[in-house]
C-alpha positions in Angstrom: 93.1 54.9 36.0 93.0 52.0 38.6 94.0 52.4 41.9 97.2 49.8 41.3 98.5 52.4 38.6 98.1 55.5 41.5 100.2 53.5 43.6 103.0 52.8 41.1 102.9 56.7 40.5 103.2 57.1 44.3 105.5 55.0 44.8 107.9 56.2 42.0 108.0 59.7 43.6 109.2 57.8 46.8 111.9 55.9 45.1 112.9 58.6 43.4 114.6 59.8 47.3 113.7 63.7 46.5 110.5 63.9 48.3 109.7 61.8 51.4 106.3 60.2 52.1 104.9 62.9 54.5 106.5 65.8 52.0 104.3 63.9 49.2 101.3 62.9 51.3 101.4 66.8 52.2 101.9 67.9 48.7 98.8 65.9 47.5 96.5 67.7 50.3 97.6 71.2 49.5 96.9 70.7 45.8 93.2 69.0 46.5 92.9 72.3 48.5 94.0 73.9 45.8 91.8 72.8 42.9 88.9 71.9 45.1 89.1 68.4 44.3 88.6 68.6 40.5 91.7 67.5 40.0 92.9 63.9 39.6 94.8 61.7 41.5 96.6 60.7 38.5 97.0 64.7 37.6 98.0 65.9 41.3 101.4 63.0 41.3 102.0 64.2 37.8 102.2 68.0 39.1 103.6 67.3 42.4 106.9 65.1 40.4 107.1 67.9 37.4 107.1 71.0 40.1 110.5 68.9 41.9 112.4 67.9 38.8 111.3 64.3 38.8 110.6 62.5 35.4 108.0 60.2 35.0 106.0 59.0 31.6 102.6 60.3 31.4 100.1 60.0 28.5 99.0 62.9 29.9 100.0 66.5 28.2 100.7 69.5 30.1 97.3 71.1 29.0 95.4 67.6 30.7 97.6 68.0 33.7 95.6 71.2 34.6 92.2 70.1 33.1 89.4 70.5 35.4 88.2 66.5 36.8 85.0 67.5 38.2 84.5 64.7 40.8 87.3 62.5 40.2 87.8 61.7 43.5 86.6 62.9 46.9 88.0 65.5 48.8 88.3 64.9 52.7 87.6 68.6 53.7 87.6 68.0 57.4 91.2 66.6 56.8 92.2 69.8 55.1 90.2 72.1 58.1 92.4 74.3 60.1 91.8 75.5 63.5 91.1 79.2 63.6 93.7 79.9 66.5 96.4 78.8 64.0 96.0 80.7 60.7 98.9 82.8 59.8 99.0 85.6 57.4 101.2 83.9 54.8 98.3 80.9 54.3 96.2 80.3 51.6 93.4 78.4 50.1 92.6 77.9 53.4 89.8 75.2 54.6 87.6 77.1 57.8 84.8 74.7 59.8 82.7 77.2 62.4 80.0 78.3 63.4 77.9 81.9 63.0 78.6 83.8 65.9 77.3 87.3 64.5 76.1 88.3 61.0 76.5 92.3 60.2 74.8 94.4 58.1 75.8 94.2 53.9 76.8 97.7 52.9 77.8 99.4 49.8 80.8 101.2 49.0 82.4 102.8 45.7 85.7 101.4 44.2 88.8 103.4 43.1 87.3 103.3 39.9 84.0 104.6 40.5 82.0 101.4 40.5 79.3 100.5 43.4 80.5 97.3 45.2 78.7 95.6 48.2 81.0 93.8 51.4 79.0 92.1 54.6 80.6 90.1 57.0 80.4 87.9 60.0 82.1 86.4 62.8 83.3 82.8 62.2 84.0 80.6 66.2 85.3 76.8 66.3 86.2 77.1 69.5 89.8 77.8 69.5 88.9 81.5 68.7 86.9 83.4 66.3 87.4 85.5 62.8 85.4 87.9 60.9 85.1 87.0 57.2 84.4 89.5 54.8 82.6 88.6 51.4 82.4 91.0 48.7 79.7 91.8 45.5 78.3 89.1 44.3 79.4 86.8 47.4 77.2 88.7 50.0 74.3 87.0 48.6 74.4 83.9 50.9 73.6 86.3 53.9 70.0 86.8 52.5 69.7 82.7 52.6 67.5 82.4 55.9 69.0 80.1 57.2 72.2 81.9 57.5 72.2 83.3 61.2 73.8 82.8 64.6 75.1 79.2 65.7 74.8 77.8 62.2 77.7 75.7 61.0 79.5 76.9 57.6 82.7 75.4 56.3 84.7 78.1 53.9 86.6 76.5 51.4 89.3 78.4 49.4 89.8 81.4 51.9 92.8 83.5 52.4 93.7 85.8 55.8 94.4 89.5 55.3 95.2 92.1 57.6 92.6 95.1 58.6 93.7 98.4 59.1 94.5 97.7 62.5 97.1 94.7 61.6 94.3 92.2 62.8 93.6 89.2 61.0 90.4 88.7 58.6 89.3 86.2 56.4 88.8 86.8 52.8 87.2 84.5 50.2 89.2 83.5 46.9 87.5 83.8 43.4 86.4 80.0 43.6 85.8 80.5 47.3 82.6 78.3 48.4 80.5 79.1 51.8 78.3 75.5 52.4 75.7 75.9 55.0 74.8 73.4 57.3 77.3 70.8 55.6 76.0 67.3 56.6 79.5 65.2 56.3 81.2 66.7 59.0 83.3 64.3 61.7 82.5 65.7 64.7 85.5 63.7 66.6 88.1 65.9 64.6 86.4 68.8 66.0 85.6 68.4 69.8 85.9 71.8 70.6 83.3 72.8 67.5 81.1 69.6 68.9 79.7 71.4 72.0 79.9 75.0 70.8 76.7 76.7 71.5 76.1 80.0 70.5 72.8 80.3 71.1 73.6 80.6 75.0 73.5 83.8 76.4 77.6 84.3 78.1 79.1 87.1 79.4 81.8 88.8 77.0 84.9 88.3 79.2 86.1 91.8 80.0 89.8 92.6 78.7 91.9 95.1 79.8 93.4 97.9 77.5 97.4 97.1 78.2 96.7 93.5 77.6 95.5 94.5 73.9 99.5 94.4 72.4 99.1 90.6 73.0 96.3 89.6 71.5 95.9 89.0 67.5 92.9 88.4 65.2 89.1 89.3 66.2 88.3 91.1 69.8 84.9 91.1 70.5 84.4 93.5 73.7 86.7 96.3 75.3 85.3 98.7 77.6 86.7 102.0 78.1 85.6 105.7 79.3 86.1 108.2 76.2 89.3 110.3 77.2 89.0 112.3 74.5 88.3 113.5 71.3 90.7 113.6 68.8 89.4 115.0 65.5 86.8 114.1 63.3 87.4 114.6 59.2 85.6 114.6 56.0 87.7 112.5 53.6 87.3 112.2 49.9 88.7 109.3 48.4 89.5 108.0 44.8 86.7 109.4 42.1 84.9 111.6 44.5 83.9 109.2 47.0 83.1 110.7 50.0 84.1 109.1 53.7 84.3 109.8 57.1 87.4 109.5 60.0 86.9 109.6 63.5 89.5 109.3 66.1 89.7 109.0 69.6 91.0 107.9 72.8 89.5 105.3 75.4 90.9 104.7 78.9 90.3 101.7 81.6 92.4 101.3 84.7 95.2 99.5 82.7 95.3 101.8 80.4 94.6 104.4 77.2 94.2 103.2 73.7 93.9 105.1 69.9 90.6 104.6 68.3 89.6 104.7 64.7 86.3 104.7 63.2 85.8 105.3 59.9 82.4 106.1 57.7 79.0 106.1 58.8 80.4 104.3 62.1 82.3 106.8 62.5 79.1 109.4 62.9 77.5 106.8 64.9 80.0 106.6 67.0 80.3 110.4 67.1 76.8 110.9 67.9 77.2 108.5 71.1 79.8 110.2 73.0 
């Protein structure tokens, strides 16, 4: 399809006065997010008019609608990036641009059905703050790339944010979820704040005080705290036999006390340091 025909299409969703330029220009970004770019233009105005209740003549079925375009056109990711100080637990198929901050150790754990499963993570900073991302199985195998380590830049594509345990955000990759190392297309004057961001120099953790904790959302990286106490430490045995272990305690600064949870082999590493 030429370009003139793309704009007729685009221009006939304009006309039709249900959908305003921005709410279209938006619409097409969210579904190149959404099907990583193989997609086409042609496709994506189809969809976006068919999902609104707007008719338009297509030679194109339903079933050609979805088909997969691999490389139809180009997909501007830095366009689609979002800063990690604004994602929201609602989001999806999210578009991350960082850099390694800190890459933890892969571990395996049983599911609910019985099966061995494998989850590492790592902390993602641009700048505007910092995430951990969690991949699971087969997804953990980019960490044993050597060239995956601290002040590397990554861009996620196709994430999604999730809550932990302790109502703090995490990022999660989908099932078509990509982690590029090191990509080379990157327009460093979208990203001024990623631009300068060494990670590699040594800083001070910038100390923060146990009441301030209700404020803050997503990753913290440092509290410090005297151990006030105790509280119990359990065995727990989860789904199929899988064994576990809880530990929870309290930890006090001059601001304040705070509830700690630890749970499995940190939790006896934890244990054996206090």
């Amino acid at each position: 399809m030429t370009n003139f025909d793309i704009e007729e299409l685009h221009a006939e969703l304009v006309n039709s006065g249900i959908l305003t330029e921005d709410q279209i220009e938006a619409e097409i970004k969210k579904k190149a997010r959404e099907f990583q770019g193989f997609m086409s233009m042609e496709a994506i105005l189809y969809l976006i008019a068919k999902e609104n209740g707007i008719i338009m003549e297509s030679s194109l079925s339903d079933h050609e609608i979805y088909q997969v375009h691999e490389n139809e056109f180009e997909v501007d990711y830095d366009e689609l990036t979002i800063k990690i100080s604004d994602i929201q637990e609602n989001m999806s198929s999210l578009v991350l641009l960082g850099k390694i901050e800190k890459v933890y150790e892969t571990r395996t754990f049983a599911h609910k059905n019985g099966t061995p499963g494998m989850i590492g993570s790592f902390i993602l900073n641009d700048g505007s703050a910092r995430i951990k991302v969690n991949l699971w199985n087969d997804q953990t195998e980019i960490i044993k790339n050597e060239f995956f380590k601290e002040n590397v830049l990554v861009r996620i594509i196709n994430a999604y944010p999730k809550l932990d345990r302790n109502k703090r955000l995490e990022i999660n990759l989908g099932k078509k979820g990509q982690i590029i190392l090191a990509p080379d297309d990157v327009d460093y004057v979208r990203f001024p704040l990623l631009k300068n961001l060494n990670l590699s120099e040594t800083t001070i953790p910038q100390k923060i005080q146990i009441r301030d904790l209700h404020e803050r959302t997503g990753f913290i990286p440092h509290v410090e705290g005297v151990v006030a106490e105790i509280i119990s430490f359990d065995e727990k045995m989860l789904d199929k036999g899988t064994k576990t272990f809880l530990l929870k305690f309290l930890i006090k600064d001059e601001s304040g006390i705070m509830h700690v949870i630890a749970w499995d082999m940190i939790a006896v590493t934890v244990l054996k340091q206090i």
